[in-house]
KOLNUFI-680356 format. One record per residue: residue number from 1; y, z, x of N, C-alpha, C, O, CB in turn. Coordinates in steps of 0.05 Angstrom, whole numbers, always signed. Each point is the difference from the previous one (the first is absolute). Glycine has a CB too. Layout:
BEGIN
     k      n_Y      n_Z      n_X     ca_Y     ca_Z     ca_X      c_Y      c_Z      c_X      o_Y      o_Z      o_X     cb_Y     cb_Z     cb_X
   NUM        Y        Z        X        Y        Z        X        Y        Z        X        Y        Z        X        Y        Z        X
...
end
This chain:
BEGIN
     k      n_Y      n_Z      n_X     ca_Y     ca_Z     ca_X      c_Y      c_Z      c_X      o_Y      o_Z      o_X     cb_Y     cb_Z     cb_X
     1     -223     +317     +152      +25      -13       -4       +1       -9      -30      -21       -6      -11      +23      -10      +60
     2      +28      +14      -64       -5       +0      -29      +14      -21       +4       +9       +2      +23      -15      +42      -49
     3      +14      -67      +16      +12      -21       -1       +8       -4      -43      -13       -5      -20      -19      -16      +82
     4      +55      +27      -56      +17       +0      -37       +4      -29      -10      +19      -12      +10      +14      +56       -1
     5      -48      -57      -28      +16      -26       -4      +21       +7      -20       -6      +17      -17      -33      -51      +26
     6      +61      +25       -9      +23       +4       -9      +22      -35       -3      +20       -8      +12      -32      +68      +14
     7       -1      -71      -44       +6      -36       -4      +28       +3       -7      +11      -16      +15      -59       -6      -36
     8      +69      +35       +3      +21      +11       +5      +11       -9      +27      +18      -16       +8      -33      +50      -39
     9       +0      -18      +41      +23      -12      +35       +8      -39       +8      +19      -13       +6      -56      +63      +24
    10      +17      -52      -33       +1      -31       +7      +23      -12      -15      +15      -15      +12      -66      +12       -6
    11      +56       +9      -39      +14       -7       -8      +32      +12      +11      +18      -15       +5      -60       +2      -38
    12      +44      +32      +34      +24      +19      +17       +6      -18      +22      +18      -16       -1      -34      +67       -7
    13       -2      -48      +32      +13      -24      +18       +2      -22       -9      +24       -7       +3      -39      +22      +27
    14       +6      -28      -39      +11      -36      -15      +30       +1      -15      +15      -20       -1      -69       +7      -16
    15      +57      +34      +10      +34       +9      -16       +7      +12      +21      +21      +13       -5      -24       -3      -46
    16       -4       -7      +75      +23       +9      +19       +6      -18       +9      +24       -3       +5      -32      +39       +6
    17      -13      -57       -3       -6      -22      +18      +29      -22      -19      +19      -13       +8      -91      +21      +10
    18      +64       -5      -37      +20      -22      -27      +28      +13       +6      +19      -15       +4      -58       +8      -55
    19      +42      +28      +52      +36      +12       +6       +3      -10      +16      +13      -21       +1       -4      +60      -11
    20      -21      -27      +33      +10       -5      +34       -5      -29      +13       +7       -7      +22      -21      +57      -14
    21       +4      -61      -22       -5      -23      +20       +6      -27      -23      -15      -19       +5      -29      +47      +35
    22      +65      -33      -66       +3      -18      -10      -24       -3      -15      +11      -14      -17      +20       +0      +47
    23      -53      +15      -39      -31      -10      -18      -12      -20      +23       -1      -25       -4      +20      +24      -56
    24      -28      +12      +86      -12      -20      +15      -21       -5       -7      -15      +15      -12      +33       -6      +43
    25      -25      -37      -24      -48       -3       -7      -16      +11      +15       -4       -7      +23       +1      -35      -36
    26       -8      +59       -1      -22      +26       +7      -28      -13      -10       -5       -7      -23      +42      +55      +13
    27      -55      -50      +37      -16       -6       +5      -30      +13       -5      -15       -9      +18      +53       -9       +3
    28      -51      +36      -38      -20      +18       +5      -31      -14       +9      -16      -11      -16      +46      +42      -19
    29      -32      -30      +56      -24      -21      +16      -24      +14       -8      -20      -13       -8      +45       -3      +54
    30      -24      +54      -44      -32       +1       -9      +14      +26      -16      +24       +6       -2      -70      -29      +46
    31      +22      +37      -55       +7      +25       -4      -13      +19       +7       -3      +18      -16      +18      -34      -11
    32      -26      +18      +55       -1      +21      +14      -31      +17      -16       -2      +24       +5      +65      -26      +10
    33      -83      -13      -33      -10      +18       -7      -37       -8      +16      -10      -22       -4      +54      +32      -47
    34      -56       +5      +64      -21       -6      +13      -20       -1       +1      -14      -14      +14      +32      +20       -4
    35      -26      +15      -33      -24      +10      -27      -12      -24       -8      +13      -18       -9      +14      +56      -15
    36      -69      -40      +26       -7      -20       -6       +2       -2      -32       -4      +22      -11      -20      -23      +56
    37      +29      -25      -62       +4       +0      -28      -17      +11      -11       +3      -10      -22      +16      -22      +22
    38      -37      +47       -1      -23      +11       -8      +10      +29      -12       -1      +10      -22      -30      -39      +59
    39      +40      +35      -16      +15      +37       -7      +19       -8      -17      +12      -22       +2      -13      +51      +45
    40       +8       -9      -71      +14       +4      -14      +39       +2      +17       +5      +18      +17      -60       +4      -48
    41      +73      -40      +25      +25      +13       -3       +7      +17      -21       -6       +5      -24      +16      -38      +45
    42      +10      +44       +7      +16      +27      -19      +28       -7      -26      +10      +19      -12      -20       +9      +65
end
């Protein structure tokens, strides 16, 4: 399984989220990443 990070997107939904829904408060609780700090990010 290849998994693409593509950080681009996040911002795309937040400007869809800002059209469509007035600029509501957007909450980001974690970021989903699971990798012990030891290993290099991409």
């Amino acid at each position: 399984m290849v998994i693409v990070i593509y950080p681009a997107g996040l911002m795309n939904l937040l400007r869809h989220f800002q059209h469509e829904y007035k600029n509501p408060e957007i909450f980001i609780m974690e970021n989903g990443w699971t990798k012990s700090t030891t290993e290099p990010r991409p």
